[in-house]
Structure formats: structure tokens, C-alpha cells
VEXDRENKE-813852 format. One record per residue (C-alpha): residue number from 0; x negated, y negated, z negated. Coordinates in nm, 2 decimals. Layout:
N
SEVO    i    east   north      up
SEVO  NUM       X       Y       Z
...
// end
This chain:
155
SEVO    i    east   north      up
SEVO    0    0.00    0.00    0.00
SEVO    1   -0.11   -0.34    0.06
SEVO    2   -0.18   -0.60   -0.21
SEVO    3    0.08   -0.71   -0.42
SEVO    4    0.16   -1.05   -0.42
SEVO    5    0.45   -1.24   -0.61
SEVO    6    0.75   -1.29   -0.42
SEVO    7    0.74   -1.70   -0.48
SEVO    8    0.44   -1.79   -0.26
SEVO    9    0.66   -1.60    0.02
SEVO   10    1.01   -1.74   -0.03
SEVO   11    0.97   -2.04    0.18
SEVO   12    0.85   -1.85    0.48
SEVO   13    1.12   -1.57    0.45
SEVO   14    1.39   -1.86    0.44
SEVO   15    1.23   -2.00    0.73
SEVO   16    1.25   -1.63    0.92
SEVO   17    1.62   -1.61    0.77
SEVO   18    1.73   -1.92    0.94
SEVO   19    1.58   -1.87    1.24
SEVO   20    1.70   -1.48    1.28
SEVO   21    2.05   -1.66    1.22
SEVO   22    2.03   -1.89    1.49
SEVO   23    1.93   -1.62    1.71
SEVO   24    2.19   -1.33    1.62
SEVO   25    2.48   -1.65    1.64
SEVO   26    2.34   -1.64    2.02
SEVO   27    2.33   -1.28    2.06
SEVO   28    2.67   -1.12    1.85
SEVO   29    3.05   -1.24    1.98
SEVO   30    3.10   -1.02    1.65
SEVO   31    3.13   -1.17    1.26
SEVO   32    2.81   -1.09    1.06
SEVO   33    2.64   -1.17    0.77
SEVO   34    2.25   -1.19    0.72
SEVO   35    2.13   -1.17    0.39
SEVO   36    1.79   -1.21    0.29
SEVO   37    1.71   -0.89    0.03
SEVO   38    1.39   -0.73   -0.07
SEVO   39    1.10   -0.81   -0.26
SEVO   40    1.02   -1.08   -0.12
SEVO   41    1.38   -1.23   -0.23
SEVO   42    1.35   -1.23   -0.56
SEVO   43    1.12   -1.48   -0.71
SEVO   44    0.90   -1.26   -0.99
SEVO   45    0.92   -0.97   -0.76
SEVO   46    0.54   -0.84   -0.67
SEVO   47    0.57   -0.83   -0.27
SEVO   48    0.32   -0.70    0.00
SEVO   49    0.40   -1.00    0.20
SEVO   50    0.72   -0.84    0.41
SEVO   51    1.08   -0.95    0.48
SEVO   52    1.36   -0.73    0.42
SEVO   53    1.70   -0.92    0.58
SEVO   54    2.03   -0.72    0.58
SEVO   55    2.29   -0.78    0.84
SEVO   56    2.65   -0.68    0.73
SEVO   57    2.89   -0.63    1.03
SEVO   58    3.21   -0.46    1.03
SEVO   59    3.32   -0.09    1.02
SEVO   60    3.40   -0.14    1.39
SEVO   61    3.19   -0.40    1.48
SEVO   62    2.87   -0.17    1.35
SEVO   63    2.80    0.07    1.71
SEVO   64    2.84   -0.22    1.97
SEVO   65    2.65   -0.44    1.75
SEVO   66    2.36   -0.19    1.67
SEVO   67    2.41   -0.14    2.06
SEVO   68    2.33   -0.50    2.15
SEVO   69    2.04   -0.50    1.89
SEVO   70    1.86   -0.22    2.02
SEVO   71    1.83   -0.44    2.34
SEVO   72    1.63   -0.72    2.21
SEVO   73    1.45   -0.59    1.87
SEVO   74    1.26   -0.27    1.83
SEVO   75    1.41    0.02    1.66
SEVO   76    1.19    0.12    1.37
SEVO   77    1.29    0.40    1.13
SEVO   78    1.51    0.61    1.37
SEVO   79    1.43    0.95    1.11
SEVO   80    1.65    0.75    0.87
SEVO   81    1.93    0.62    1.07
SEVO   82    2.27    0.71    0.94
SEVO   83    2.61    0.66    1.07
SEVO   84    2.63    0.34    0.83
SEVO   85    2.25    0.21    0.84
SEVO   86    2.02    0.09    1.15
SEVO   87    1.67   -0.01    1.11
SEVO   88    1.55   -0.28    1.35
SEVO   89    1.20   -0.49    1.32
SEVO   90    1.20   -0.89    1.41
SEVO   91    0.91   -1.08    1.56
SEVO   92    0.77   -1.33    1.27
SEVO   93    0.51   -1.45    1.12
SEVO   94    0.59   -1.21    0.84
SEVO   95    0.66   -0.85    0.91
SEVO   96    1.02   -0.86    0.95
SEVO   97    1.24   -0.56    0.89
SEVO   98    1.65   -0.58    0.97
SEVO   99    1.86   -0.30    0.77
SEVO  100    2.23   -0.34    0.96
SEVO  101    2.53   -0.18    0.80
SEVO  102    2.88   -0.19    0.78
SEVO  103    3.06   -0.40    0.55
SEVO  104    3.16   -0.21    0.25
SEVO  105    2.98    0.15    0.32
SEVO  106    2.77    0.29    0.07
SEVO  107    2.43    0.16    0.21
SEVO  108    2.58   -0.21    0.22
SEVO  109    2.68   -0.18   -0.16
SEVO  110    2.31   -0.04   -0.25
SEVO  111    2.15   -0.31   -0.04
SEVO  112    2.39   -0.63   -0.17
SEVO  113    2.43   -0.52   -0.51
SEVO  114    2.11   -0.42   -0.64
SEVO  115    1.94   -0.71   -0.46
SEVO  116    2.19   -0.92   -0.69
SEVO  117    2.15   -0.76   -0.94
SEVO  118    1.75   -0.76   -0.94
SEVO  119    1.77   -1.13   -0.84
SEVO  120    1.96   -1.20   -1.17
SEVO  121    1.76   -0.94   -1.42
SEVO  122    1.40   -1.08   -1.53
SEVO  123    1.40   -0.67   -1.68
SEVO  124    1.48   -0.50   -1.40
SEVO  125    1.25   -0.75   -1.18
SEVO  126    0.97   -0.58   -1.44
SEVO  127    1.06   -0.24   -1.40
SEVO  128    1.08   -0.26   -1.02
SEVO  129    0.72   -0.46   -1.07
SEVO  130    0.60   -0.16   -1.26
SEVO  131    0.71    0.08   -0.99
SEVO  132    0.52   -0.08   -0.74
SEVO  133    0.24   -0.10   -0.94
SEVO  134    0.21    0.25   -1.10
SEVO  135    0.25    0.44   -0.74
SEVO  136    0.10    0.19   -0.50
SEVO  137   -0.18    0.43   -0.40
SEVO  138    0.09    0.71   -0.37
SEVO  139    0.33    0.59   -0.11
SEVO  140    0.61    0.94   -0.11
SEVO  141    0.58    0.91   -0.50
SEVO  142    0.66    0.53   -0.48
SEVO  143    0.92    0.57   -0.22
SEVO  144    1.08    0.84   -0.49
SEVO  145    1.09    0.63   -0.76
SEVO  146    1.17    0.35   -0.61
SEVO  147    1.50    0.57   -0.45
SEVO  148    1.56    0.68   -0.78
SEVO  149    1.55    0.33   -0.95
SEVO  150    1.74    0.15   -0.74
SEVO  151    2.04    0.47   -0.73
SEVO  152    2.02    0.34   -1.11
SEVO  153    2.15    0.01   -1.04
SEVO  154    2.47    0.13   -0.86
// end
């Protein structure tokens, strides 16, 4: 894993990248949406390797065509864990960029929004999440565990 840095010296550039990835899905979707700026790099004590994590909430219906239409202008990234509610899409940035897209309402938009909130508003849980990062940095399935498990505790 790369170096952990906190979250704060990262904010203003992931707002940037936020604004601008809205001005260009306004261009690109006829459909409602919602992009969210989630992740690490979020959430101001959060420790961050210096990503972006945005999450774009569609509609139920609106979720194939739009996924459709996004697969023509960003680069699929992820596809082993693509699901019938979650696509993984990378932006061009200055900042690696990741886009998860869900359906309003399904269980990966729920895990995404509220534990996000919930980290956002939890100096604690900011810790623990800290600590996970920091324990199993140099063990990146073991990380990926725990950091599954933790956040399934949030739920």
C-alpha cells in the first residue's frame, strides 16, 4: 500500500475532481443521478493513499443504460467485482479517480452512503478505520478483509 496521508491535505482537490466529474456526467446522463464524494479521502481525519472514491446513485431502472453510456467514455476497472447493483469505473484526474455506480436504494448504495456518513460524523470510527489501514498496509487481502468486515459493522 502506498503511504498514508491524512485525508485533509486531499479534500480540496477531491472537491475539485467532484465538481468537475459533475459537470461532465450533467453532459453525458438524460437520466437523474447523484455523485457523492465517499472514501478516505472524504472524511477529514481519515489516513488516505492519496485516491478519490466518488459514488454515483442512479435509479433501479436507470442503473444498465447508465452503466451502458459510462462504459463508453471511462474505463471499466474492477469487472471481477461487478454485481447486478455495483459498477466500477476509473475517471481521468489529477488524483486516481475511482466511480462506484449503484442503484438507489440497493444494498451496495446503503453500504456506500451510510457508512461514509457515518464515518464522516464518528471521530471513533474515523480511528478504527485509521487503525485498519495502518495494521495491514503491508498485507493488502488481509486489509481488504478487515476493512469488509468493518465496514459490514456499520450497517
Amino acid at each position: 500500500m502506498p503511504e498514508l496521508r491524512p485525508a485533509a491535505g486531499f479534500l480540496e482537490a477531491a472537491h475539485a475532481i467532484l465538481r468537475r466529474e459533475r459537470d461532465r456526467l450533467q453532459g453525458l446522463l438524460a437520466q437523474p443521478h447523484e455523485l457523492l464524494l465517499v472514501g478516505g479521502s472524504s472524511v477529514p481525519g481519515a489516513l488516505t493513499k492519496g485516491d478519490v472514491d466518488l459514488h454515483l446513485r442512479v435509479a433501479a431502472s436507470d442503473f444498465a443504460p447508465v452503466v451502458a453510456t459510462l462504459r463508453t467514455v471511462y474505463e471499466v476497472v474492477h469487472p471481477e467485482i461487478w454485481q447486478a447493483t455495483l459498477a466500477t469505473i476509473e475517471a481521468e484526474a489529477p488524483l486516481p479517480t475511482g466511480v462506484a455506480v449503484t442503484p438507489a436504494g440497493s444494498e451496495h448504495d446503503v453500504r456506500f452512503t451510510r457508512t461514509w456518513e457515518r464515518l464522516a460524523a464518528d471521530s471513533e470510527l474515523v480511528r478504527d478505520y485509521n487503525d485498519i489501514k495502518l495494521r495491514h498496509r503491508d498485507d493488502p487481502e488481509e486489509y481488504e478483509r478487515r476493512k469488509s468486515a468493518f465496514f459490514d459493522s456499520l450497517q
